[in-house]
Each structure stands twice: as C-alpha cells, then as structure tokens.
N, C-alpha and C positions, 0 to 999 in steps of 0.2 A: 741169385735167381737165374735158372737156365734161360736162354734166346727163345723165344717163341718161334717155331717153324708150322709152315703151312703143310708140311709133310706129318703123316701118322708115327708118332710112334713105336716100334717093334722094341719085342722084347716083355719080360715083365716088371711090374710097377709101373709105364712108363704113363704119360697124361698123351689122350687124343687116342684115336683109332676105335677100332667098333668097341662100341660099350665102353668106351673113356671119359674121363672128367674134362674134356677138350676146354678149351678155353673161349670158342669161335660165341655167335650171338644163342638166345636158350632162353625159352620162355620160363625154363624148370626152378630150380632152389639155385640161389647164388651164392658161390662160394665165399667165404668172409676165414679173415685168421680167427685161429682156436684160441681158447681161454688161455692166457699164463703167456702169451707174445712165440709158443712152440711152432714149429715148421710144418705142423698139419694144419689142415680147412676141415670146419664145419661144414653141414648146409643147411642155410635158414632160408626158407620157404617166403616169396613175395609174399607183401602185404592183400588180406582176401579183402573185397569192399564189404563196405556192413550191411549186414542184414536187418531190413524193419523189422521190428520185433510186433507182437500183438500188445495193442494197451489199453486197461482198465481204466473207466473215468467214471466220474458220477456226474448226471447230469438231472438238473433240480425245475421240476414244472409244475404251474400253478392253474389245477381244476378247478376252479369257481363254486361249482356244484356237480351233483351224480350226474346228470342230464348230460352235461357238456362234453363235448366231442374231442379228443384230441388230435384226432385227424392222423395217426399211423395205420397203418394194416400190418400184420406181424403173418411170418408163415414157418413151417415147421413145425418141431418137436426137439424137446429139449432146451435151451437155450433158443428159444425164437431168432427166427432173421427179420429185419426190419425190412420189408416188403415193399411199401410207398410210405410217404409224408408227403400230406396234401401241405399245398402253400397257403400261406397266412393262417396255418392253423399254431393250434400252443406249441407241440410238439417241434414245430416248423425250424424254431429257434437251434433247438437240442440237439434233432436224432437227423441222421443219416442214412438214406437205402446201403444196405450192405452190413450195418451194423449188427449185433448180437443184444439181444436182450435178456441181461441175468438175474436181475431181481429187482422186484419194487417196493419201496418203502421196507428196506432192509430183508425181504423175502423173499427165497430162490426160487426162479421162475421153472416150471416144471411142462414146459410143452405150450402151445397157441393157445389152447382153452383155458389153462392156468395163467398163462400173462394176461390175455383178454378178460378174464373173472378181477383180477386185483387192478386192471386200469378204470374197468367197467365201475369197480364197487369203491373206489378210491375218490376223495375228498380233498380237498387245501390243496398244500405242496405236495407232491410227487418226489419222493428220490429214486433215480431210477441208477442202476448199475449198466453198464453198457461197455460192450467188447469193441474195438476198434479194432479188425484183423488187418493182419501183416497184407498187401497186395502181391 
C-alpha cells in the first residue's frame, strides 16, 4: 500500500487532487475492499436513518346506543382527518387528532358526510380502521 501524503497527486490514476478519491475526512460513500479480497474499492453509501413509515391499526369502540355521542369531529374528504376528540369521551381511548379515518365496521369511509352517516347510524362495537401518518 503506497504512503499516504498530504500533497495532491499529479498525473493519471493517481488518489487525491481535484475530483479524487482522496483519502482526507468526507461525509460522501466510504471506500471498503471489493469482493474476491482484489486491489479495487467499492463505495458503499453511510447508513440512511429510518424513516417512520404510515400504519394501519384497527381500533374497536363500544356505542351503547344511536343516541350516544362519541365525541370526534372528523374534517375533510376522502379519508377523513380526525379533527378533535373530546375528553372522557368513547372515542377518547382510541383516536388521535392527526389521525385518518378509512372505514367503519368493515366499510370504506368516502369523505366527512359518509364517515359521520356510518358513526351517526352505528350501534354495539364500532371497528374502526384508522391511518397513523408518518410525522
């Protein structure tokens, strides 16, 4: 393995100088030995941190009767956003502001009017599908 020098350099092939695989500090891909133990470097790219992903949950609540209240506001179209959840209400347990509202008791919710119609006319247990988005 040749001496590392703090000089560039010259000529071709050589490591270091403008546009070189210099060896100095580098946020970029680090060089690693290539497959089979040969005299060339790969570059493998630092590890990316993870990304939260969005996730699917079912979350299961108990209407008593038509009447009762479960205490969310929903706003939007399409997949409702969960707008408030009053405290101490059913729902209180469950949902989350920020959340996504996909379907109730197995049926895909189609905008604010259609979610509010199937929580409105819904009876017993509730299964509700609910989006948790990525932050």
């Amino acid at each position: 393995m040749p001496a590392l020098s703090s000089q560039p350099s010259r000529g071709r092939g050589g490591r270091g100088g403008r546009g070189g695989r210099g060896r100095g500090p580098s946020n970029g891909p680090l060089p690693v030995p290539a497959a089979g133990g040969g005299r060339g470097e790969s570059l493998v790219a630092p590890p990316c941190p993870p990304v939260p992903a969005s996730t699917v949950r079912t979350a299961t609540l108990h209407k008593p009767n038509a009447h009762a209240r479960l205490g969310v506001s929903l706003s939007g179209e399409g997949s409702p956003l969960v707008y408030s959840v009053a405290a101490n209400s059913i729902a209180a347990r469950s949902l989350r502001v920020g959340q996504r509202l996909l379907s109730v008791n197995g049926v895909p919710v189609q905008g604010h009017d259609h979610a509010t119609s199937l929580l409105k006319n819904a009876v017993g247990h509730l299964r509700l599908e609910i989006l948790d988005e990525a932050p």
